[in-house]
C-alpha positions in Angstrom: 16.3 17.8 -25.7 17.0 18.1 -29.0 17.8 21.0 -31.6 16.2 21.7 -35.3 18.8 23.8 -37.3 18.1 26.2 -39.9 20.4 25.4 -43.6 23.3 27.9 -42.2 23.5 24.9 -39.0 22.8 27.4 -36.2 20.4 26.8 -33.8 16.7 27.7 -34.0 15.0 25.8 -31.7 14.8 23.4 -28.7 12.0 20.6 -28.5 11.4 18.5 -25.3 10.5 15.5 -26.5 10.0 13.9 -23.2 6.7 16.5 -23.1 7.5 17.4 -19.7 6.9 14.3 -18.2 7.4 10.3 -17.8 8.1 8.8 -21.1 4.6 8.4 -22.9 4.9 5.0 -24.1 4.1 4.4 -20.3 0.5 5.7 -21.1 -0.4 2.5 -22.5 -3.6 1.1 -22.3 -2.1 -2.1 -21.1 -1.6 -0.2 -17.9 -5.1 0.7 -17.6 -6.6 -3.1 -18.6 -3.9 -4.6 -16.1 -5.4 -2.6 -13.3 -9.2 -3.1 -14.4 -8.4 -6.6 -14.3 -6.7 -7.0 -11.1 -10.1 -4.8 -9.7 -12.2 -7.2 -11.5 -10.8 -10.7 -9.8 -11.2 -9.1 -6.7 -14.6 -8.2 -7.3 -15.8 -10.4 -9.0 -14.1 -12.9 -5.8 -16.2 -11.3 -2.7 -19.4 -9.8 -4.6 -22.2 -11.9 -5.8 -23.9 -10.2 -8.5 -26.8 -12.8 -9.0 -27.6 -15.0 -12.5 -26.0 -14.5 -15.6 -23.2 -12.8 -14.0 -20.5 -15.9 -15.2 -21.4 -15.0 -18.4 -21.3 -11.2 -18.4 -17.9 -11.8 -16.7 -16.8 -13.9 -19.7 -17.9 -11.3 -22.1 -16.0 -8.3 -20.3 -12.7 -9.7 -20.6 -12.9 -10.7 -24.0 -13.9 -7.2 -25.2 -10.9 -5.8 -22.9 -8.7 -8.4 -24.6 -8.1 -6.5 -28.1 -6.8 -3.3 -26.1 -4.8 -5.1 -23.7 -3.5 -7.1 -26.5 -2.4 -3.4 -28.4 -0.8 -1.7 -25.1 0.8 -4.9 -24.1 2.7 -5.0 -27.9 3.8 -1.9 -27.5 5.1 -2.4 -24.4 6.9 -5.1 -25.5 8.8 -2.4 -28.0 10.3 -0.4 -24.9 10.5 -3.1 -22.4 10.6 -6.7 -23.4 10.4 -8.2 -19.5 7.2 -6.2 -18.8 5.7 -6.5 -22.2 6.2 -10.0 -22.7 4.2 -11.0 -19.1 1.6 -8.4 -19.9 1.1 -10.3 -23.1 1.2 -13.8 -21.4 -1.5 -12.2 -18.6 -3.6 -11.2 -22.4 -4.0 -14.4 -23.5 -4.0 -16.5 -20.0 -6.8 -14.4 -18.5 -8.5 -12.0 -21.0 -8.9 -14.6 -23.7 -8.7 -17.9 -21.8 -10.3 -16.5 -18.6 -13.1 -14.7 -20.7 -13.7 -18.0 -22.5 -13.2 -20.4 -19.8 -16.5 -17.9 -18.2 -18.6 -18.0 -21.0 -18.5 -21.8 -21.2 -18.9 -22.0 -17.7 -22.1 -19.8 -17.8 -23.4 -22.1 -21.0 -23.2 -25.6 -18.8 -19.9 -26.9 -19.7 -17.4 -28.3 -17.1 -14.1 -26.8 -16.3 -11.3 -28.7 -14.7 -10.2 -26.1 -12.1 -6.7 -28.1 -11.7 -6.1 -27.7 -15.2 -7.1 -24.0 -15.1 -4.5 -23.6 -12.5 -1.8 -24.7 -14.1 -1.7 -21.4 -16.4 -1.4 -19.5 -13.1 1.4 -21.7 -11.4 3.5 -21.4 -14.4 2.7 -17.6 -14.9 3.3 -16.7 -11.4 6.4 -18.8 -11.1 7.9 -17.5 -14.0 7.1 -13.4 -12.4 8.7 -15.0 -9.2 12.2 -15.6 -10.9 12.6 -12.5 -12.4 11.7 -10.8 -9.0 15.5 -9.5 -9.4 15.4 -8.0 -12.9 12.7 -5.2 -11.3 15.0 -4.1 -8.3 16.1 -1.2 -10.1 12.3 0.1 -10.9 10.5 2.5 -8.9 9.5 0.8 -5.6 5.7 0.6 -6.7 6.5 -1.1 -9.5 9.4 -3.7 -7.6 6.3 -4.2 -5.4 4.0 -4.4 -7.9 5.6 -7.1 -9.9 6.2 -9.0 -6.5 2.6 -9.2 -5.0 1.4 -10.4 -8.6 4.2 -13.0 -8.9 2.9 -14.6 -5.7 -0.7 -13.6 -5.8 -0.8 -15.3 -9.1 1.3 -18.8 -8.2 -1.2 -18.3 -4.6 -3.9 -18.8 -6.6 -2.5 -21.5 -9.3 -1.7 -23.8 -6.2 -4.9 -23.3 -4.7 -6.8 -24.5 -7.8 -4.3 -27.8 -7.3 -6.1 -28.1 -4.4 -2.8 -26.9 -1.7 -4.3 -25.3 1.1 -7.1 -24.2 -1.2 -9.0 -21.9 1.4 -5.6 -20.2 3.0 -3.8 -19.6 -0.8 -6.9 -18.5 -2.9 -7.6 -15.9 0.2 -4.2 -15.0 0.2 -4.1 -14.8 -3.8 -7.2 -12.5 -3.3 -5.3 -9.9 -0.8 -1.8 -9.7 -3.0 -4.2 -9.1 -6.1 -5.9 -6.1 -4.3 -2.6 -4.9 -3.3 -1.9 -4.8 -7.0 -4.9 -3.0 -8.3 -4.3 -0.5 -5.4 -1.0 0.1 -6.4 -1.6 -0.2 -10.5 -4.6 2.6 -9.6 -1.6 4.9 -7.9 0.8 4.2 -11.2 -2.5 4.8 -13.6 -2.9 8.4 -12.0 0.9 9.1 -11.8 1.2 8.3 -16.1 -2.1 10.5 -16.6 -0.6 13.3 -14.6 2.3 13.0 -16.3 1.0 12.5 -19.7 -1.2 15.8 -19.2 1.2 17.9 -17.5 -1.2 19.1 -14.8 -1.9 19.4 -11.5 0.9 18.6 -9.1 3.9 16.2 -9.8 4.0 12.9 -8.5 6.0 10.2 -8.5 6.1 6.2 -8.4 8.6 6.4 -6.1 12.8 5.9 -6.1 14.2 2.5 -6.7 15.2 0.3 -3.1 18.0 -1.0 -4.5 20.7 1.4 -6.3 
């Protein structure tokens, strides 16, 4: 809370500046790419949608990239850990995965172990700082953890280790996280609005 004060320094008024609510720098759209994303590798995985849909793919994710891009440096500006990987998932799989599509669609050949390789280091990198997040709400410890491996899943896959068992696995932890990034994006917009009734992401498991 804080108090404006009149020129004779007594007190006048009281301002929440919190609005009532979870900080609104959370209401970033970062949050909201970061969860269309994770829906669209898992839809994109187990539905065919016919011809030109390679390309259409490719095209999506580029035109989410200049959001993603905006939400994620803001992020960065509150919390450097979470901002910092949002902005390594902008470039690694809205810019380079929405390119890497389009090229695909127009008859050019992709190494898929090379395209891998973003996703090993990505997800290895989430993996080690598993224990900066044990202090976050429980979604988000979980959150961070099912796209650290979901992620390096689907980077050793594409290096051809147990291909079929990793990139199915990959596929499950990645729906766990757009499940659970849908549950954070309503708890923000609640929040943000101030309606309807509270909720929560959740108290930390580790004090």
């Amino acid at each position: 809370m804080d108090q404006l004060q009149n020129s004779d320094n007594k007190s006048v008024l009281q301002v929440d500046i919190r609005s009532g609510a979870r900080a609104v720098d959370e209401m970033m759209s970062d949050v909201f790419v970061f969860v269309l994303f994770s829906w669209l590798i898992i839809i994109s995985a187990f539905v065919d949608f016919g011809p030109g849909s390679t390309f259409t793919w490719g095209v999506l994710k580029l035109s989410l990239t200049g959001m993603f891009f905006m939400g994620a440096r803001e992020r960065m500006k509150a919390d450097k850990l979470w901002g910092n990987i949002n902005m390594c998932f902008v470039f690694l799989f809205g810019l380079f995965g929405g390119v890497t599509d389009i090229l695909n669609a127009l008859g050019f050949t992709m190494n898929a172990m090379v395209l891998a390789i973003p996703n090993v280091y990505l997800g290895g990198l989430m993996i080690i700082c598993i224990g900066a997040l044990r202090k976050n709400p429980w979604t988000f410890f979980a959150l961070w953890i099912f796209a650290a491996f979901g992620v390096f899943a689907l980077g050793l896959a594409g290096l051809g280790v147990m291909a079929a068992t990793l990139t199915l696995i990959g596929q499950v932890l990645l729906g766990l996280v757009a499940a659970l990034g849908t549950w954070a994006l309503i708890v923000f917009i609640h929040g943000y609005t101030g309606t309807g009734k509270k909720l929560t992401l959740g108290k930390p498991l580790f004090k």
